[in-house]
N, C-alpha and C positions, 0 to 999 in steps of 0.2 A: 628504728633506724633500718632493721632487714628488711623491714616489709618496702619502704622506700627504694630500697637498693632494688628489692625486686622487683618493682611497678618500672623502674627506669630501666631494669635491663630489658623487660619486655617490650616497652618502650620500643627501643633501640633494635632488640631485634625486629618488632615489627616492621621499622623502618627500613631495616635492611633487607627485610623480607621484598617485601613492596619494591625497591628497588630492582631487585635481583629480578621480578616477575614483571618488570617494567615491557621489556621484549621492544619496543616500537623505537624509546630517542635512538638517537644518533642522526647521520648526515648522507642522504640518496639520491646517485642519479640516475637518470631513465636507462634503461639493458636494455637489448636487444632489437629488433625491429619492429615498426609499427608506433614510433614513441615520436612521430613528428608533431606531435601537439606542443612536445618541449622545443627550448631552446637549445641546443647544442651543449651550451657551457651551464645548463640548468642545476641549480642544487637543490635538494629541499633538507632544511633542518628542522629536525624534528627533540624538544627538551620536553622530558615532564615538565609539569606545573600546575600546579592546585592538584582536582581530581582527576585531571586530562593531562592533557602537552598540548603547547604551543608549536605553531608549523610555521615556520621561516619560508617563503621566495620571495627572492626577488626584492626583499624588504618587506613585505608584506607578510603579519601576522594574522592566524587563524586558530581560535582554540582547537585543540581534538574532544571531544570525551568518548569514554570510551564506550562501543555497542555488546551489550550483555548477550551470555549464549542464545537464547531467544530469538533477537532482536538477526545478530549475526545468524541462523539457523532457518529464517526465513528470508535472507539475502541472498544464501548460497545453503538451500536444502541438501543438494548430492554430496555436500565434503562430509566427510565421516570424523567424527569429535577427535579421533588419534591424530589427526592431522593438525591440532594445537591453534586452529586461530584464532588470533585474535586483533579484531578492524577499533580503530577510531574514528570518528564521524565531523566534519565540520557542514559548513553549510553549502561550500562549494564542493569537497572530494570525500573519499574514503581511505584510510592508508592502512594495511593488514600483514601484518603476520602469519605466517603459514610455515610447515614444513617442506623445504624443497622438495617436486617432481608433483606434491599435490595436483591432482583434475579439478577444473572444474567445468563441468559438461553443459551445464545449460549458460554458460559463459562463452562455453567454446576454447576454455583458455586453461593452461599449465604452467605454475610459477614454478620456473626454475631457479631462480634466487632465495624463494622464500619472501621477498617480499613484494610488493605493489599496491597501483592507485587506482583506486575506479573514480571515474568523474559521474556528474548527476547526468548526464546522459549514458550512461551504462559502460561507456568504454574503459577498457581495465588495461592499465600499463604496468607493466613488470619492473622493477626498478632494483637500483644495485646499494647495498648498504656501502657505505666507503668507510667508516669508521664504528 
């Protein structure tokens, strides 16, 4: 019966773990300038789900999964690993995680939110967490 108890607590912490290092759900709209590719009143929701999250606009769903340091370290070589990102990948966009003020030089681009989307033509828009 202990041993049980302990496979369930680990369990569960795992679980919580995982969650807590989620970093990506929540609900984003486009910041600052250069973001005319959205709509005005654009949202994107973003929920875990399976191994990935699921990306909400506009009604339209997109799995994420997510890009291993590797994977992400040959997208953007110049960020230095203290800078924590970490990108989900669908088949249209990229959605990433970063620490605020992060460069990124051969992007030309500095997230000042901490978060944003690169599209499959390279363009990266900086977007605002709202919840």
């Amino acid at each position: 019966m202990n041993r049980l108890a302990l496979v369930l607590l680990a369990m569960l912490g795992a679980a919580a773990h995982a969650q807590a290092g989620d970093g990506l759900s929540g609900t984003y709209r486009p910041a600052g300038d250069g973001n005319d590719a959205f709509p005005a009143d654009a949202e994107l929701v973003v929920r875990a789900e399976g191994r990935g999250w699921l990306a909400m606009f506009r009604g339209e769903g997109l799995a994420l999964l997510p890009l291993d340091r590797l994977e992400q370290a040959g997208l953007f070589p110049d960020v230095d690993p203290q800078a924590r990102l970490q990108c989900a990948y669908s088949r249209a966009f990229l959605l990433c995680r970063v620490s605020p003020g992060t460069e990124f030089p051969q992007q030309n681009f500095r997230s000042t939110t901490g978060y944003f989307t690169a599209l499959s033509d390279e363009r990266i828009f900086e977007m605002r967490r709202i919840d």
